[in-house]
C-alpha positions in Angstrom: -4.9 12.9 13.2 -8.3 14.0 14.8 -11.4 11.8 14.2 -13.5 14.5 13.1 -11.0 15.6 10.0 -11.2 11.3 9.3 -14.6 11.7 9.4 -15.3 14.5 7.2 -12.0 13.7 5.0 -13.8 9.8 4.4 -17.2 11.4 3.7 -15.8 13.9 1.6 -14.2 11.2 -0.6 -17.0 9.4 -0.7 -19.7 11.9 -2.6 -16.9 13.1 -4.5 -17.1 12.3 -8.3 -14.8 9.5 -9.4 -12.7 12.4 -11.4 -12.2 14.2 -8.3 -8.4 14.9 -7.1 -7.6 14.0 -3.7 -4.2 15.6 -1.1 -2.1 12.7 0.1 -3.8 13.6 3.9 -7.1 12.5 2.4 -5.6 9.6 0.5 -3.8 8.4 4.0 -7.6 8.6 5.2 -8.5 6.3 3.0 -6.2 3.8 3.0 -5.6 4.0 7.1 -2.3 4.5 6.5 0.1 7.4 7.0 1.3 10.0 4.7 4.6 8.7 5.0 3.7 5.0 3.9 2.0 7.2 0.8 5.4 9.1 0.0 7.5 5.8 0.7 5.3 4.0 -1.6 6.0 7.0 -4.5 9.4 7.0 -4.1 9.4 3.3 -4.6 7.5 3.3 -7.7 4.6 1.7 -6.1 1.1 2.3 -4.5 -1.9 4.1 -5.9 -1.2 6.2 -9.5 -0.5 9.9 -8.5 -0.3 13.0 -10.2 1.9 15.9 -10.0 0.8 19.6 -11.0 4.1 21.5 -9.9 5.5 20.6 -6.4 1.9 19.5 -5.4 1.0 15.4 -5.6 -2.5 14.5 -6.1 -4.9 11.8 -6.4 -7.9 10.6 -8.6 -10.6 8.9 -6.3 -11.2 6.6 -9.6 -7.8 5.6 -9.2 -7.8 5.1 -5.3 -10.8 3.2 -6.0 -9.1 0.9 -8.5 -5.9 0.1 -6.6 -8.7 -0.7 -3.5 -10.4 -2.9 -5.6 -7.2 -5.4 -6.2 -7.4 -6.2 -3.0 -10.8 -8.2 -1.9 -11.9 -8.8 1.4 -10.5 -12.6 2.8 -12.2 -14.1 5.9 -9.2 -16.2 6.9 -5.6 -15.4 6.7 -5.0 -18.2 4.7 -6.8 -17.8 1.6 -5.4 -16.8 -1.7 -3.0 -13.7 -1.9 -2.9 -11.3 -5.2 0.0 -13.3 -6.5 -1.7 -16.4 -6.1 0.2 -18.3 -3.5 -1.7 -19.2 -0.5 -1.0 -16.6 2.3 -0.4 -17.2 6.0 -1.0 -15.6 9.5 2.2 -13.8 9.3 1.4 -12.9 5.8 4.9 -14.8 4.1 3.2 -16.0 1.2 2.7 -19.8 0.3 2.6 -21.7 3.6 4.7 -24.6 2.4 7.4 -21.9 2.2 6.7 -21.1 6.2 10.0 -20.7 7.9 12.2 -20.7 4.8 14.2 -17.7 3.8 12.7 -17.0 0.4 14.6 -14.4 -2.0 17.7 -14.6 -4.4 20.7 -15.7 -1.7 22.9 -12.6 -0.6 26.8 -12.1 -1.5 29.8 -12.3 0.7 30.4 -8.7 0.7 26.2 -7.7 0.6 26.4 -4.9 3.5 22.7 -6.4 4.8 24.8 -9.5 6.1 26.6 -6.9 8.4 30.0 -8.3 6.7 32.3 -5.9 5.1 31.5 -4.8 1.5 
């Protein structure tokens, strides 16, 4: 990733028209992320709406710009996350759960406990 593509990717979006369709390199501009964050996040089912025309996956700047807009900017770390809960430095969700395992509890034979299925 050179700075100048950044540059001229970010100023590119930015005079684009809201209907405008944007490569996942662009998109990964953007959002400061990488492309493979972008593809992880489609495969998941989650992330900004994309489109596909054929093999190709795009995206609509009015689009990037909504999914942006869900998050706000926060001056401290523990102000309120999207979900509602109070976040903390390390980003766990409500503080009073800090240091608890949160989550449904895992099964004998669940291969993430590293016990036999």
């Amino acid at each position: 990733m050179r700075k100048n593509d950044r540059i001229t990717s970010l100023a590119e979006f930015d005079s684009a028209p809201e209907t405008t369709l944007f490569n996942q390199i662009t998109i990964a501009y953007v959002r400061d992320c990488s492309t493979a964050t972008l593809e992880r996040d489609r495969w998941a089912g989650g992330g900004i709406p994309f489109i596909k025309i054929g093999r190709l996956v795009k995206y609509r700047k009015a689009d990037v710009l909504t999914w942006l807009a869900q998050y706000q900017p926060q001056i401290s770390t523990s102000e309120t996350g999207l979900d509602g809960s109070e976040t903390t430095a390390a980003g766990r969700g409500d503080s009073k759960q800090h240091g608890k395992l949160s989550g449904k509890p895992k099964k004998a034979g669940d291969k993430s406990l590293g016990g036999a299925a």
